[in-house]
N, C-alpha and C positions, 0 to 999 in steps of 0.2 A: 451617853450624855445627852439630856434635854435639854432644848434651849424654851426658853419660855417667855419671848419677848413680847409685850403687853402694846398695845394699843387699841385703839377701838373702833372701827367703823364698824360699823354692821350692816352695813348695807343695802341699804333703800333709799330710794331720797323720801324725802317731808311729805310727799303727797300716796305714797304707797305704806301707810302707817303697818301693818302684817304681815310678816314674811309668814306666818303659819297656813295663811290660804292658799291651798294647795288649788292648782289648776284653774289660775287667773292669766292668762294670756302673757308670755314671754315680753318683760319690759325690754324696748329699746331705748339705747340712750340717744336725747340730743345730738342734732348733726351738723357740721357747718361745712358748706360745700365753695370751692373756689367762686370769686367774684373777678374776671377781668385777668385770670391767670394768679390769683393769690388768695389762700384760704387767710383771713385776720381771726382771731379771737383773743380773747382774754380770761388767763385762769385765775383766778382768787383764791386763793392759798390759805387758808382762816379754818379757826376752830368753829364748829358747826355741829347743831343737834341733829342726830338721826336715830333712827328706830329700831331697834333690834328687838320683834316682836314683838312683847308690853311695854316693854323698857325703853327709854328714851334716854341716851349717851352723848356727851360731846366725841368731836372725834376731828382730825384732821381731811378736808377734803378739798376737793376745786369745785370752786361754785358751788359749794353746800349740796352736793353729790355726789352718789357714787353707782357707779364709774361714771369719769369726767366723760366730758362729750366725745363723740367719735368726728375726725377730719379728713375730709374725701378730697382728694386733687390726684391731679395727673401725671404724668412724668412731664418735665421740661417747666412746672407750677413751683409759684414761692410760699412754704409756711411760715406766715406769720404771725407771731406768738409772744402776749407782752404777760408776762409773768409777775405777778402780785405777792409776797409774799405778806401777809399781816400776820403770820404766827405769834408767839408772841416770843419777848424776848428771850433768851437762852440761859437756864438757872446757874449753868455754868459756864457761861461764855468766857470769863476771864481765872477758871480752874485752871489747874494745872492739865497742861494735854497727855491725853493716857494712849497714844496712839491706835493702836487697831482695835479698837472696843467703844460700845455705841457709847455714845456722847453729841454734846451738842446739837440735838433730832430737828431743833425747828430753822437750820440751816438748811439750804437747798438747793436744787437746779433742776435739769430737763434735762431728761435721754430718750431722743428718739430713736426705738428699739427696733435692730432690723434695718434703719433706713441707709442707703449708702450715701450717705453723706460728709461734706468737712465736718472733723470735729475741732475746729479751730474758732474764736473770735465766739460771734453771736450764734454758732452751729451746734453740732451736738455738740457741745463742749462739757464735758464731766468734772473736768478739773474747775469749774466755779464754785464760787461761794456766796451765795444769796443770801445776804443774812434777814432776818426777822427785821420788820419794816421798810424792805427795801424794795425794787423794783428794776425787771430786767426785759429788753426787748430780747425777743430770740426770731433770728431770720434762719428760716432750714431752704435751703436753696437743694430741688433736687433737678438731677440729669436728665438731658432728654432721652437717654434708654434707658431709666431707673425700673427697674422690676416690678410690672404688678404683684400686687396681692398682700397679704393684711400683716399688718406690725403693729407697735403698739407705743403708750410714753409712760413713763413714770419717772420717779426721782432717782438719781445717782451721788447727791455728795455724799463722801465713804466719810462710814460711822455714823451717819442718818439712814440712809439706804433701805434697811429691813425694817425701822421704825416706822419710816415712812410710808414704802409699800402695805402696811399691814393697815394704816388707816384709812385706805381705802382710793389712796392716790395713783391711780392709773385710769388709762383710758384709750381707744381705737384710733388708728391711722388707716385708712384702705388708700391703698393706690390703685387707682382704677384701670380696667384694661383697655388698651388701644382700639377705638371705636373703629377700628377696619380689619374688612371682613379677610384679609389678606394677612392677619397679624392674630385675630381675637375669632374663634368660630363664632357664627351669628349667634349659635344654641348658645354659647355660652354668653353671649350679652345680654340675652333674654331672661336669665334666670335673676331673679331678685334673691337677694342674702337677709341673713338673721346672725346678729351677733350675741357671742356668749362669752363674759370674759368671768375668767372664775375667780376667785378671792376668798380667803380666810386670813381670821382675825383674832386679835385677844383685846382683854379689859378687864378695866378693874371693877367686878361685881359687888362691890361697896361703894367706890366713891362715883362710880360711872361717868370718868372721866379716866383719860390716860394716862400713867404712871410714868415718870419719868426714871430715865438710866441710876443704876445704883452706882455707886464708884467701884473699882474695880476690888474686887477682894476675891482671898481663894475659894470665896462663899456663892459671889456672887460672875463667878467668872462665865460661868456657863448658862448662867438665869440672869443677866442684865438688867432685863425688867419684868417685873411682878404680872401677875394675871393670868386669865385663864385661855386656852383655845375655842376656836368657833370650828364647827363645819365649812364647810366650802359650802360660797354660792354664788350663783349662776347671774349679774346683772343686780344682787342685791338680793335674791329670790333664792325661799329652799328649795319649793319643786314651782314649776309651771306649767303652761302646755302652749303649743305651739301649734295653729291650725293651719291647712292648706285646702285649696279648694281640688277638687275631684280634676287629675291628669295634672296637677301642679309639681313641679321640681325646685325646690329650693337649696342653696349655698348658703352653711351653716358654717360660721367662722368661730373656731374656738381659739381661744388667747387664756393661758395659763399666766394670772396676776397673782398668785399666790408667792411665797417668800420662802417655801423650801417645800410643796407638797407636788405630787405626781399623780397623773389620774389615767383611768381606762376609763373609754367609753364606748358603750354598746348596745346597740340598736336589739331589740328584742319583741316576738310576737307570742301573745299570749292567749292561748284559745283553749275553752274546755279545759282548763285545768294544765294543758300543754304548751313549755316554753320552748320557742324554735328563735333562730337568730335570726337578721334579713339582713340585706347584705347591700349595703351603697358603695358610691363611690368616692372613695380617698383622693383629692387631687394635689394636693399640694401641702407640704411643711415647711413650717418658719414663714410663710409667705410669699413661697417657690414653689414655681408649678413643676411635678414629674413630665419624662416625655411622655406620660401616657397615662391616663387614670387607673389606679388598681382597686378592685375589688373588695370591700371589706366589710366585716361584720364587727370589726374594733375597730377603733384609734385612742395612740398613744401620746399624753400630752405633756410632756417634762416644765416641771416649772420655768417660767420663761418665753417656752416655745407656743407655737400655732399648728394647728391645725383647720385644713380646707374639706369638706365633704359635700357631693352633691346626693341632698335624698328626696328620695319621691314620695307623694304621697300615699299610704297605706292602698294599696289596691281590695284589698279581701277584708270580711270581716275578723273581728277579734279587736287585743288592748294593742296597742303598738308603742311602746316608751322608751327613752333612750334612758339607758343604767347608768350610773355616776357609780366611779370604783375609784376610793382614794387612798392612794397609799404617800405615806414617811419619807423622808430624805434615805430612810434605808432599805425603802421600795417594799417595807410591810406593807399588808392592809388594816387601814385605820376605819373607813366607813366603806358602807356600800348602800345605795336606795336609790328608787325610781326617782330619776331626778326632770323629765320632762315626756310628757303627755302627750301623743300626736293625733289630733283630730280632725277630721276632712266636712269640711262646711260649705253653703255657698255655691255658686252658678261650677260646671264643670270648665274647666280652660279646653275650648276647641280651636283648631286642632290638638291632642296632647301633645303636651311638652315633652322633647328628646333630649336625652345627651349630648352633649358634646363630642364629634369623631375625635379631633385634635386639640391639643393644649396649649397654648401659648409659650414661647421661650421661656425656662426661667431665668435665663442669662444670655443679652443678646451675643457674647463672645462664647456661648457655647463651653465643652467640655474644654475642662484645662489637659491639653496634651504634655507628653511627655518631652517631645522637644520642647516647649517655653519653659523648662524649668529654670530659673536661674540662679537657685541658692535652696540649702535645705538647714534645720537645724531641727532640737532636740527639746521636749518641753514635757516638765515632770509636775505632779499633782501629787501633793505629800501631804500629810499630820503628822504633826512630831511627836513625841513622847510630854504627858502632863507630869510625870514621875513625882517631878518635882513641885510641884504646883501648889503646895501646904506651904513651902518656902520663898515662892519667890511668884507671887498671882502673875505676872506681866507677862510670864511665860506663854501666855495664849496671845498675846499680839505676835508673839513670832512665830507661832508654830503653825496655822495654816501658811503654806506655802505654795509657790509656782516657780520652779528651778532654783529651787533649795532658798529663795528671798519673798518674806513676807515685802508688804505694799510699804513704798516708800516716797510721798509725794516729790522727793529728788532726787531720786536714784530711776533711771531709765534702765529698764530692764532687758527690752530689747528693740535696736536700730534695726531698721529696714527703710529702704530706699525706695521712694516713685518710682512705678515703672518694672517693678521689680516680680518676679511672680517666684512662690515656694511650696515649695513640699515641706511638711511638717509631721514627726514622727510624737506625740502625743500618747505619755504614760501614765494612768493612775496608778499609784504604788500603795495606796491609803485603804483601807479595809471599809470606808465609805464610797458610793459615787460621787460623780462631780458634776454639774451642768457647766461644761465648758461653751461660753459664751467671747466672742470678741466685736469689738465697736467698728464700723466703719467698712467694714469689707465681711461678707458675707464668704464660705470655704466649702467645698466640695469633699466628701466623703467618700474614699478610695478604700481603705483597708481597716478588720478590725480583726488582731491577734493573725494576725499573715495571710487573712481570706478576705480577697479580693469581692469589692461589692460590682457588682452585675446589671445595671447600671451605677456610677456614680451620684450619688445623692447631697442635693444643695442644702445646705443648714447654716442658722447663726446661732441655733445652740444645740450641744451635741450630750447626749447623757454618758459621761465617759462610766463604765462600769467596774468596778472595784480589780485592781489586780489585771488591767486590760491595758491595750496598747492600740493605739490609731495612727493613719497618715489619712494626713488632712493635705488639699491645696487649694491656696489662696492667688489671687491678682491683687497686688497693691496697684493700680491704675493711677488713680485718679485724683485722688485726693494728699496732703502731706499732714504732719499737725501732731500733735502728744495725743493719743487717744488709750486705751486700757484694753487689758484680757484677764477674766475672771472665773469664778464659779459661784452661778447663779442661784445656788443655794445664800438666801444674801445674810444670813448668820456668818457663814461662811466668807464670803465677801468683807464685812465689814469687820472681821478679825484678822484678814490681812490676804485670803486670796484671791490675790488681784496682782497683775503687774503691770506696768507700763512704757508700753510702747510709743518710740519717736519715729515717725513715716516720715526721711529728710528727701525736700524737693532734690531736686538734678543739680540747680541751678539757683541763684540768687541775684539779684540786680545791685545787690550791697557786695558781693563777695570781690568783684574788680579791686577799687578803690575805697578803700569804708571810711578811711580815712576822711573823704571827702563829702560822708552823708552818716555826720555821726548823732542826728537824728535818730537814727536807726535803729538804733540799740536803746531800746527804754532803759533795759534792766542790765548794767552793766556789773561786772564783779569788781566789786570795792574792796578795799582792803590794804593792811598794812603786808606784803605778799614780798615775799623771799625767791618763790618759786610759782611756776605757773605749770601747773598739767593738764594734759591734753588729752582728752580721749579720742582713739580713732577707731572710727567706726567698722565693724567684723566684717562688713560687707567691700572693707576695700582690701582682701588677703588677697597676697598674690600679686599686688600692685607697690610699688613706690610712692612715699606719701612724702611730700615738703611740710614741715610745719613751720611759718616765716612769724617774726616779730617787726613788728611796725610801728614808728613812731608820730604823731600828729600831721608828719608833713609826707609821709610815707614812705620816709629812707626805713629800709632795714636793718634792722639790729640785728638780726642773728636770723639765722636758716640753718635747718638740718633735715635729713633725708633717713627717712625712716622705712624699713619692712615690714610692712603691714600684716604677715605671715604671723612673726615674731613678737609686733611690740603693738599693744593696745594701750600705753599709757606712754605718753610722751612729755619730757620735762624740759621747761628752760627757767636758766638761772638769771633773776630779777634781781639779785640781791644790789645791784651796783648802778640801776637805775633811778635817778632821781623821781621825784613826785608827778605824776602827769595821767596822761591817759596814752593807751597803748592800745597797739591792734591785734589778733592771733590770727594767721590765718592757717587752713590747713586747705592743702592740694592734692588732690588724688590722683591729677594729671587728666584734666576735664573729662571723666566722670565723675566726681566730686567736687565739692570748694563750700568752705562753709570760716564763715569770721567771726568771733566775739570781739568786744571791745572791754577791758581792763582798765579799771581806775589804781594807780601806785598811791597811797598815802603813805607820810612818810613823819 
């Protein structure tokens, strides 16, 4: 099954009109670096002409480029980010909602990818909806031990998602390394980087503008929207070249922006007629440094993910290029071509430049041991069956799955607790891979199909392989808030695999007396209500749970004590209470407590 979902950027900005000039100096993007402890920028969200070699396309972009700028700050720095969206308005904003199938594209928000941050309030928050004309500030607040090294933003509201990224809507984060020689090797602050984010794209080769979502039919279940594919390219560029001056080492950061494609990339020397490999150093994935640099003459980039490598300049004569290998969601090979040029120009760097002996932490808490474990659970990666899908189209909103439930913006799929750290046993059953990606906490790579990995390897997105099995562990620390887990295949995503996750604080300063600060609760459950159910959360088995009713002045109505082993849904009968407002609270015997507030209409 092909998806063919159309939109356009093609990738240059306005002032690089030819992407067919091959070996024109690797464009970097735009950079904005903190001021006073806080990077500010603003993105503009707007349809905009770009260039796709003779052709000239509208296309959706930030700042009428692509890729958006890159933003450099440090651990313990505020990103500030006010968000424009001038799209234009939504052809079907007031359809009927078709749920997990694209629709509604020129809605939106910001996900910054990789970053450990809240996803709550102005932070990463996914669950926003920015609609067309509208305007959002976004404060990303990160930790003073937040993890160097390179991540990325693009858009997340689900069901725009893949439209989105394909217009060419992404752009670089670096978090910088700690300038002490105690934390960061000298060698390594020394080296200056080059960024490569990759992207492909479609469009419509008639109207050269971007095609909007068809409605869902069994025709068009799988082709949403119209158009053709592009190659991947590198910054907006098909081939370029990248110069260094003689004894020079540079950090080449790759960022896969693409929306379901996979790439190898391979350094290669070319002399006489004879192709030999040359071999750098891999330092880091996802934007996580290894304990030790390894050796390599490939690296492997899953849509989504990063890649760090430091390479040196060509020492000997001959061509020296790095190969672009791009394969399918189902890990074919689709292209293959010399995709950057490496030239040595320019005064020699004396003394030469070394390596790096050591790497910096890529997690100042270190390996998750075996004793912090505190909870483990089970997480499956399914396709259902289309069988039926002449009869009944809707059947693909349900059938990407993640523990048998496609995406439900109200249905929380799974509760985990601050403070909490797990082991997770992670299945693809599906005869596709998956890019399992999740927001806000970054997981360690222990096991795949019962083989123990040798070191454990840090990722936020993991390419789960067809018919394979993983344990992953994670620290939920830091952060609490509704945040997502997906597969960043985002076809994939935006047909429904994706689940959601609630990370519930310890503790609440409403959960005492709520009674008395009923402020508190914006969004209260209204309703003409008979009964009231309670979910209680998986993480309190094994404990005795109160779930108390309360009335404005906070005499209790009713209390009952529950086995949290046994009972995951809790009921009290409303029927006999007059009109008002009411309190729930539920008690896990202070390691939990959590309150809503209920409106009775009557």
């Amino acid at each position: 099954m092909k998806c063919c979902f159309a939109v356009l950027c093609l990738l240059t900005s306005l002032t690089f009109s030819t992407i067919a000039l091959a070996q024109e100096e690797l464009i970097q993007p735009d950079e904005v670096r903190a001021v006073g402890g806080v990077v500010s920028d603003t993105l503009t969200m707007e349809i905009s002409p770009i260039t796709i070699g003779t052709e000239t396309i509208m296309s959706r972009l930030y700042n009428g480029k692509c890729p958006g700028p890159t933003w450099r700050l440090h651990p313990g720095e505020l990103l500030r980010v006010y968000l424009r969206n001038q799209l234009p308005p939504n052809p079907d904003q007031d359809s009927a909602d078709q749920g997990n199938f694209p629709q509604r594209i020129n809605t939106t928000n910001l996900h910054v990818h990789g970053l450990n941050v809240s996803p709550k309030d102005s932070s990463d928050n996914v669950l926003l909806s920015i609609l067309p004309g509208t305007n959002f500030q976004f404060h990303v607040q990160l930790p003073d031990d937040h993890a160097s090294g390179t991540y990325w933003y693009h858009p997340h509201h689900h069901t725009s998602t893949m439209a989105q990224v394909v217009s060419g809507l992404a752009g670089t984060i670096i978090v910088e390394d700690v300038n002490d020689p105690l934390v960061t090797d000298p060698a390594l602050l020394a080296i200056d980087d080059r960024i490569f984010i990759f992207s492909a794209f479609q469009y419509d080769t008639v109207q050269k503008i971007l095609p909007y979502p068809y409605r869902l039919t069994a025709a068009t279940a799988f082709v949403p929207i119209g158009g053709i594919e592009t190659p991947v390219f590198v910054n907006g560029m098909m081939q370029a070249k990248v110069t260094f001056r003689p004894n020079e080492i540079q950090r080449w950061r790759f960022i896969n922006a693409t929306y379901e494609l996979n790439m190898d990339l391979r350094w290669l020397r070319i002399n006489d007629g004879d192709t030999t490999t040359v071999t750098h150093q891999h330092i880091a994935v996802d934007g996580l440094y290894f304990g030790s640099a390894k050796p390599a003459t490939q690296v492997s980039v899953t849509t989504g993910g990063r890649a760090d490598v430091l390479v040196k300049a060509p020492p000997e004569s001959g061509r020296y290029i790095l190969q672009q290998i791009t394969r399918d969601r189902g890990m074919k090979i689709i292209d293959t071509r010399d995709l950057i040029e490496m030239r040595v120009a320019g005064d020699p760097i004396e003394p030469p430049m070394i390596m790096p002996s050591r790497l910096p932490l890529p997690i100042v808490d270190g390996t998750i041991a075996d004793s912090e474990i505190t909870g483990t659970r089970d997480i499956v990666f399914a396709i259902g069956s289309f069988a039926n899908l002449a009869q009944d189209s809707s059947i693909i909103t349900r059938s990407f799955t993640i523990d048998n439930s496609p995406f439900d913006h109200d249905v929380v799929n799974q509760t985990i607790q601050a403070g909490d750290v797990e082991e997770w046993t992670i299945k693809n059953t599906s005869k596709s891979p998956h890019p399992f990606h999740i927001h806000v906490n970054e997981f360690q790579v222990t096991e795949k199909n019962g083989v123990k990995y040798d070191p454990p390897v840090w990722h936020d997105v993991l390419l789960l392989d067809t018919m394979s099995t993983y344990k992953i562990r994670h620290r939920f620390l830091k952060f609490d808030g509704k945040t997502v887990m997906h597969c960043h295949y985002l076809p994939h995503e935006d047909w429904g695999m994706m689940n959601l996750i609630d990370i519930l604080p310890l503790t609440s300063s409403v959960d005492e007396r709520p009674w008395e600060v009923p402020l508190a609760f914006p969004n209260p459950v209204v309703g003409r209500i008979d009964r009231v159910s309670v979910r209680i959360p998986e993480l309190l088995s094994g404990r005795a749970v109160t779930v108390m009713l309360h009335d404005v002045t906070g005499q209790v109505l009713s209390s009952s004590v529950y086995d949290a082993s046994t009972t995951r849904l809790a009921s009290i009968d409303v029927s006999s209470f007059p009109a008002g407002t009411y309190y729930v609270r539920v008690d896990g015997g202070g390691v939990y407590r959590e309150s809503d507030m209920i409106v009775i209409v009557r």
